[in-house]
N, C-alpha and C positions, 0 to 999 in steps of 0.2 A: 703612907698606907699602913695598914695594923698588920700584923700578921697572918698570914691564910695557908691554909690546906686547899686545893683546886683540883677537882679529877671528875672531870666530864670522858669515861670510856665508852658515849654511843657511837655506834656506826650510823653516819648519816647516806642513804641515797637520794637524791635532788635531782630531780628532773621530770620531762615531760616523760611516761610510759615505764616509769621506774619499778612503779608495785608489778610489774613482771615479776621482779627479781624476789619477790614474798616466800616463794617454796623454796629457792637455794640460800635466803639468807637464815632462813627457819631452821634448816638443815646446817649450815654454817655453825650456827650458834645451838649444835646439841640436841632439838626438836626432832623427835621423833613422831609426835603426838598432839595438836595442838586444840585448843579451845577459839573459836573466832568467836570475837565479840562485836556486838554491833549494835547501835541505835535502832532508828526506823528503818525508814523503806529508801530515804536519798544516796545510800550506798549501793541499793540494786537498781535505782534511776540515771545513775550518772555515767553507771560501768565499774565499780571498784569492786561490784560482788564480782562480778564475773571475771574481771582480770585475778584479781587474787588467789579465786579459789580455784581457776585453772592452773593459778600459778604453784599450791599447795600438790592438786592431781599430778600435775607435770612431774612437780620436786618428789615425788611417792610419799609425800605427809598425809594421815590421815588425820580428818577433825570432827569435834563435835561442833554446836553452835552455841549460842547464848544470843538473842536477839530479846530488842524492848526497852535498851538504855534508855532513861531520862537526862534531860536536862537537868545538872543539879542532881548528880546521883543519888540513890536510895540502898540503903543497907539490904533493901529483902533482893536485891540483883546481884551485890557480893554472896549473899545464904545461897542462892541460886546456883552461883558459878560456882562457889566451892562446893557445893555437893556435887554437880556436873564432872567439875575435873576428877573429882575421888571414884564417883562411878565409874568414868571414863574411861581413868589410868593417865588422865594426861600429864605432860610434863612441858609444855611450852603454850603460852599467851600469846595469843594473836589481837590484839586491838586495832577495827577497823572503824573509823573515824574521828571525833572529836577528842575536846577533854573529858568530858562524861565517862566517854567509853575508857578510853586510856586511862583513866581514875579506877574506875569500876577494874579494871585489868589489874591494875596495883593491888587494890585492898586484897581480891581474892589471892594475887601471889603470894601477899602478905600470912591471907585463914587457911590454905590449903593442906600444909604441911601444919599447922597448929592444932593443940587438942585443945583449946580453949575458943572463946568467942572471939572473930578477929577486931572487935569493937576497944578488945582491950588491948592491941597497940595505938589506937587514937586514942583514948584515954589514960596515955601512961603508964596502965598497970605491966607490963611488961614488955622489953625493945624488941626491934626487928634484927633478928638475925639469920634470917633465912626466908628465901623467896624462889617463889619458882618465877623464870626468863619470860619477861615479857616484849614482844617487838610490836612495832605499829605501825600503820597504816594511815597517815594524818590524813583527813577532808576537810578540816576545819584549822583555819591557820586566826588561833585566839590566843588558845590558855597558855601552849608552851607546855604542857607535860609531857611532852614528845620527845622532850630531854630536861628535863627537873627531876629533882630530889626528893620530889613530894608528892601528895594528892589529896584530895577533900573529899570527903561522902558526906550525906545527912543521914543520921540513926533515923529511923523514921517511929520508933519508939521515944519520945520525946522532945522529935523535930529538933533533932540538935546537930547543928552542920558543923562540923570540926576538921580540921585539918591533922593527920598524924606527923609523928617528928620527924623531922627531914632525916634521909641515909639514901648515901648511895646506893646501896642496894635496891633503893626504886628505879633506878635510871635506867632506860629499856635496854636492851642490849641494841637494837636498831630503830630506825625509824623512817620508814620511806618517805618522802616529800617528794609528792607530784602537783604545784600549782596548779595544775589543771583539773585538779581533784574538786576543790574550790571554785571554780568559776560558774557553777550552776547554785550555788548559796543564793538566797534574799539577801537585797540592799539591809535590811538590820541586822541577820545574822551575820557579815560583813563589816558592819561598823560597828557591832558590839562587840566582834572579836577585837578591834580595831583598838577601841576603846581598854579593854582586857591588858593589852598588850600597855598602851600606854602607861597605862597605872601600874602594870610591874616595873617597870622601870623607874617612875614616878618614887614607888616605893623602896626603893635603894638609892635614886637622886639628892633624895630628901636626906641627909644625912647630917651628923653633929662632929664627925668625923673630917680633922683636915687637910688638906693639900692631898687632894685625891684626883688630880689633875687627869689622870687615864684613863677613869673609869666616867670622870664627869665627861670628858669629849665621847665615849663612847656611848654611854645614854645620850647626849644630846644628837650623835649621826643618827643612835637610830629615833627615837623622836620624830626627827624632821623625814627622815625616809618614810615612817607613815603617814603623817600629816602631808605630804607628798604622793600616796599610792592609795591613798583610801577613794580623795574623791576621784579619780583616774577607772580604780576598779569598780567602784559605783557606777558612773557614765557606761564605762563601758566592760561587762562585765568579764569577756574575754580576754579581756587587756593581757596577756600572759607576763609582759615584764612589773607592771605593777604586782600580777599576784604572786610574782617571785619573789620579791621585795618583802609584800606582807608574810610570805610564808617563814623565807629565814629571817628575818626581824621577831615573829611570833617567838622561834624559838632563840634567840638569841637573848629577848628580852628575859626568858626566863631559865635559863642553862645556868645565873648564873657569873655569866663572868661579868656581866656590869657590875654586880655587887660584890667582887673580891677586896679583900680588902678596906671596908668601912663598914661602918653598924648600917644596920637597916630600918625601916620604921614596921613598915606593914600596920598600921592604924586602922586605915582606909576599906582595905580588907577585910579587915577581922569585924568593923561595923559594918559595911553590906554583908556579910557573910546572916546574921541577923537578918538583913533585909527580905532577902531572898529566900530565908527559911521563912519567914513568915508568910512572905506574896507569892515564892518562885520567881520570881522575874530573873531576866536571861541578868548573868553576872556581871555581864559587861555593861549592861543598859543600867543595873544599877551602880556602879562603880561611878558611872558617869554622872548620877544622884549628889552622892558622895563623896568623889574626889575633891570635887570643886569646894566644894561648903566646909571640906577640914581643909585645906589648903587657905580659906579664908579664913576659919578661925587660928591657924597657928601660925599664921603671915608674921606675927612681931615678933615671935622667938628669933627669925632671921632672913631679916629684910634683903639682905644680901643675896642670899642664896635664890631667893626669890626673884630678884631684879635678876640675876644671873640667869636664870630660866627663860625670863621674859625676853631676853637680848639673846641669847644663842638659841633659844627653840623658835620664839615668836618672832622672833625680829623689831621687836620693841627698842623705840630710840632709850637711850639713858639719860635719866635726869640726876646727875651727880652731886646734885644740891637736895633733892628729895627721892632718894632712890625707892622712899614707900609706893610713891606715882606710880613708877615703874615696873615695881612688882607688881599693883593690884591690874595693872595693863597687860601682863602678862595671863596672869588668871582669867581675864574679861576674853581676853585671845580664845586661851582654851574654853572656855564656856561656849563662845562665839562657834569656834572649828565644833563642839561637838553638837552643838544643834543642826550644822550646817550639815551633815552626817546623818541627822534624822534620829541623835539618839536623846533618850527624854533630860530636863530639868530639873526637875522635881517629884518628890512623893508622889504624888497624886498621880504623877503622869506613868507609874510603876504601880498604880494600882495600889497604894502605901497611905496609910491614915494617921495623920497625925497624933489621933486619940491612943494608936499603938506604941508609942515611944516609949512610955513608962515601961511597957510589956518586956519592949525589945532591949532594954537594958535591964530590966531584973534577967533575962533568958539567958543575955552574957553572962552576968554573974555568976550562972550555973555552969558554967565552963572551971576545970582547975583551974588554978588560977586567971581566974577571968578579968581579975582587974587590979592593977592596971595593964594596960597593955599601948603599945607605939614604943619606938625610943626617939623620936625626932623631936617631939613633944607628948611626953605621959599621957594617955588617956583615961579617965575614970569616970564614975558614970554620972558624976557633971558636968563635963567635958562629951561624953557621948549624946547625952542629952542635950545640949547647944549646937553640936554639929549638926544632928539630923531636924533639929529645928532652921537650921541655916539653909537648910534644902526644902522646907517646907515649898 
């Protein structure tokens, strides 16, 4: 392995009835004042509005709101919330639900205390070094920024979806996880989170990086513990031990520690990222576009690694005479599980037009350094343009 720096300090609480604990971990960790953030209305459906914010009353925190996340967050809900907290006086983040929200929670920690726009920590012009405490409240066990280093918003002034530079200082101070939060989700938002997860993983598996023996057995448990719980919590959506599985898997995929230690690609990402600024489509449904059709264009840079996929995730026999067989059986696997899931194929089936390719890699290039980008295999934008042709 290379060498690494590793410091995940969230407090995790896991279990069934946990977001009680909302008002004394708020308080734990300094909150005198908080800001709740929230999506729609499947937070006051399910019961998390109302535990929570009992839970806030109880603890004697007062809060404002901030309600109307999107999918795929939008910069004018950060403008929003930072001017909220500064009215406010607040001093403590409350994210209740998804990745959206928990995104949307970051940026604003990120503009609150800044005199400038907080658009120019995603753009580089200057680092994070100060945030106000964000904690959260997961409903959606997908993205994993319930304990990551980072977050995505779209500028919605020139639909540009970017992700800012990773720093610990995004990592929430807590993060409740109660699978039961979860169990009232749609069969697709379920296997799009599902989806989500896998390609974080995916995205650190892939490596050029050798004898990484720790990190590869622990991407490939968890892997298979989703491919395992996905279609379980589908059937049956109560299932509470599969949605424990997906819930700490979600975030384990992304904390992190699958990737200490070896370079990472993130390719796959950064071309749906494009996707989904164009269509919107839920992130995971398009990942699932995507993943597949770059994993089949950079199959020969390392056939190996590939048939190794194929045998410890899929269960694909080895053909040691043509280990290419067994990789592209391995791919065919995953293509196969994710349809069987309900998630799409192709463009088209993402509401995505082919005639848009040119568009969606001039759009990259408008990123600082937009190109190239992966390290498993360089991306540039004829290499992104054959990918998203392979998904057609």
């Amino acid at each position: 392995m290379d060498n690494f720096t590793f410091y995940s300090p969230t407090l995790f609480a896991f279990g069934d009835g946990e977001e009680c604990r909302t008002g004394e971990l708020v308080r734990q960790f300094g909150g005198t004042k908080a800001l709740l953030i929230i999506g729609g209305g499947s937070v006051k459906r399910n019961g998390a509005y109302d535990a929570v914010t009992a839970s806030l009353e109880a603890a004697g925190i007062p809060f404002a709101e901030l309600s109307g996340v999107q999918a795929n967050p939008r910069s004018g809900k950060v403008y929003e919330g930072i001017e909220l907290c500064r009215k406010e006086g607040v001093d403590f983040l409350l994210a209740l639900g998804g990745g959206s929200v928990i995104d949307t929670a970051k940026a604003i920690a990120m503009g609150t205390g800044y005199g400038g726009d907080f658009w120019d920590f995603f753009s580089g012009k200057t680092p994070i070094t100060d945030v106000l405490p964000v904690g959260v409240v997961l409903t959606i066990a997908a993205a994993g920024s319930e304990g990551s280093d980072s977050c995505v918003i779209t500028l919605e002034e020139g639909n540009l979806k970017w992700g800012c530079p990773k720093s610990d200082l995004l990592r929430p101070k807590f993060a409740v996880l109660d699978p039961r939060l979860t169990c009232s989700l749609p069969a697709y938002q379920t296997a799009s989170g599902a989806t989500d997860m896998i390609a974080h993983i995916c995205e650190r598996y892939f490596t050029n990086t050798p004898d990484v023996d720790v990190t590869d057995r622990l991407c490939e448990a968890l892997m298979k513990t989703i491919v395992s719980a996905v279609p379980k919590a589908l059937e049956d959506p109560s299932n509470y031990a599969a949605r424990t599985d997906l819930m700490w898997a979600g975030m384990l995929a992304h904390n992190n520690s699958c990737g200490i230690g070896r370079v990472q690609d993130w390719a796959s990402h950064q071309i749906e990222h494009e996707l989904s600024a164009f269509y919107d489509c839920a992130h995971g449904a398009g990942l699932a576009v995507v993943m597949p059709a770059w994993m089949e264009y950079v199959l020969p840079h390392d056939v190996n690694r590939f048939a190794q996929f194929a045998v410890r995730v899929w269960d694909c026999d080895m053909d040691f005479v043509h280990p290419e067989i067994t990789a592209k059986a391995g791919i065919a696997r995953f293509r196969a599980f994710l349809k069987s899931i309900g998630m799409p194929a192709t463009l088209s089936e993402v509401g995505a037009n082919a005639a848009d390719i040119p568009g969606m890699t001039a759009h990259r290039a408008e990123k600082p350094g937009g190109f190239p980008f992966g390290n498993f295999v360089k991306i540039g934008p004829e290499e992104m343009t054959a990918i998203l042709h392979l998904a057609e």
